[in-house]
C-alpha positions as CSV (number, residue, x, y, z in Angstrom):
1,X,14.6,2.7,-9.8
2,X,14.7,3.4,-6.1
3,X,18.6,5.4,-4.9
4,X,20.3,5.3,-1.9
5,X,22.0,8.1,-0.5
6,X,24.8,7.2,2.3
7,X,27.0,10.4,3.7
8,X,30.9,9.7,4.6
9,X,32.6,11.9,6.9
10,X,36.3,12.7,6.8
11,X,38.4,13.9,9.5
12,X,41.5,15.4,8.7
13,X,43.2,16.0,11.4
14,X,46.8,18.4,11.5
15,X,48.3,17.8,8.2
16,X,51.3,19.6,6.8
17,X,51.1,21.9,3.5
18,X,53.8,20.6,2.2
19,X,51.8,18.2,-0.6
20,X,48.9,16.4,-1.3
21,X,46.3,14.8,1.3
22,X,45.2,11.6,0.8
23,X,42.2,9.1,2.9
24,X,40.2,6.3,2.3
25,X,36.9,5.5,4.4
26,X,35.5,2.5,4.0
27,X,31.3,2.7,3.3
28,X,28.4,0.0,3.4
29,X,25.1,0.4,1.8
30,X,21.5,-0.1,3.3
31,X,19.9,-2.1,0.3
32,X,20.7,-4.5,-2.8
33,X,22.9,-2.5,-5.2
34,X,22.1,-2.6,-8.7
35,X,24.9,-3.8,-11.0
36,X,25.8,-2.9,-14.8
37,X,26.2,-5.5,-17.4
38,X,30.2,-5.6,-16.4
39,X,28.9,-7.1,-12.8
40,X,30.0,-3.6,-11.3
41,X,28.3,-2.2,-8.9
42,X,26.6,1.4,-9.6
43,X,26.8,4.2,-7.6
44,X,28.9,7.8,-7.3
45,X,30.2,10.0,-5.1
46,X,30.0,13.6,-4.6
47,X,31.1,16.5,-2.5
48,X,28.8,17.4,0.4
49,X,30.5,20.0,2.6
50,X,34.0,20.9,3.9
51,X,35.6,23.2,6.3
52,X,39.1,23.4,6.8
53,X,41.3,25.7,8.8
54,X,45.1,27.0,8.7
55,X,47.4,25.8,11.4
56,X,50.4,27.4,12.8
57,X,52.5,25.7,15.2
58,X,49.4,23.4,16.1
59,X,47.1,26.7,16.8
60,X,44.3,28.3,14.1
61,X,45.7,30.9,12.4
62,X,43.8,33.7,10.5
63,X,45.6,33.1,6.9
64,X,43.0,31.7,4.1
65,X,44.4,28.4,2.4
66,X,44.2,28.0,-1.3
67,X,42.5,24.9,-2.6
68,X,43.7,23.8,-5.7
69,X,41.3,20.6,-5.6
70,X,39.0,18.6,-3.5
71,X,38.7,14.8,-5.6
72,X,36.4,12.2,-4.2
73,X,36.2,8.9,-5.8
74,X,34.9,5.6,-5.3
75,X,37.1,2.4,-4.9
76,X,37.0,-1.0,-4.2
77,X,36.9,-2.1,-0.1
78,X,40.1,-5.0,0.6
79,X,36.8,-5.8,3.3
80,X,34.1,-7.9,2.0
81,X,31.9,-6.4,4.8
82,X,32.1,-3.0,2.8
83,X,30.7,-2.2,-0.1
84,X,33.6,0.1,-1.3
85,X,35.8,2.9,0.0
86,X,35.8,6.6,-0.7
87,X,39.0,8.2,-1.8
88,X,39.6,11.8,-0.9
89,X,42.6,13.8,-2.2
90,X,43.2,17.7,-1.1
91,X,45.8,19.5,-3.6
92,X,46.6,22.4,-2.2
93,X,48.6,25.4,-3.0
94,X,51.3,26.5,-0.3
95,X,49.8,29.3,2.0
96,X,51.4,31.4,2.8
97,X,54.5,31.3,0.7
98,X,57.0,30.1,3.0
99,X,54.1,27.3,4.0
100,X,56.1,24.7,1.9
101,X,59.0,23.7,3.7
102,X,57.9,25.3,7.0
103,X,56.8,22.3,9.6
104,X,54.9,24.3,11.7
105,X,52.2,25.2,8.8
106,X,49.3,23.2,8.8
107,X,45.9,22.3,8.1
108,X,42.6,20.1,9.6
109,X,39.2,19.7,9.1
110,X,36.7,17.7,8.0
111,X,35.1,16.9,4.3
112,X,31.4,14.9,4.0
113,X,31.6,13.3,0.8
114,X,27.6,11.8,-0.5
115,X,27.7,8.2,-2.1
116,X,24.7,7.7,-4.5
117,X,23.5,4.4,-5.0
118,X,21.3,3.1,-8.0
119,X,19.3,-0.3,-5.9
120,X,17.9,-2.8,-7.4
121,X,14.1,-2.7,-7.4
122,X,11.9,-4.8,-5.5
């Protein structure tokens, strides 16, 4: 059974530490996806790469940020054009500790999540 791979690039631009992230990207598929006995179509997401930076006052700072969890999942696109949206959630915890009510702490970069698609063969 032939696979498609399609990458889906997040940009997270200045975001305050104060609680979670959240983003959808819509993605469309090369290719006639194979679907399961439901009617569903089947395919995954995974986690590619990320790199994200502390901000302070809108400039890089040199504190780490602790990740408490990067999620990616795969849910259905309001456009018919797509063939679904990836969901990406950043919990974080508050770094440094007076990061959570502080406006001018921050955070941006970017995560590349990889959708994996099961095609149907030819």
């Amino acid at each position: 059974m032939p696979i498609a791979f399609k990458q889906v690039p997040f940009s997270v631009e200045r975001v305050p530490m104060s609680g979670p992230f959240y983003k959808e990207v819509p993605f469309t598929i090369r290719g006639d996806i194979r679907r399961d006995t439901k009617g569903r179509p089947v395919f995954d997401v995974a986690l590619q790469s990320f790199s994200l930076e502390v901000m302070y006052d809108g400039n890089p700072h040199h504190c780490s940020m602790s990740l408490d969890q990067i999620a990616l999942e795969i849910g259905e696109s309001k456009n018919t054009d797509d063939d679904g949206v990836v969901k990406l959630t950043i919990w974080r915890r508050n770094h440094p500790n007076d990061a959570r009510n502080s406006p001018p702490w921050g955070f941006r970069g970017t995560v590349t999540a990889l959708v994996i698609a099961d095609l149907k063969s030819s």
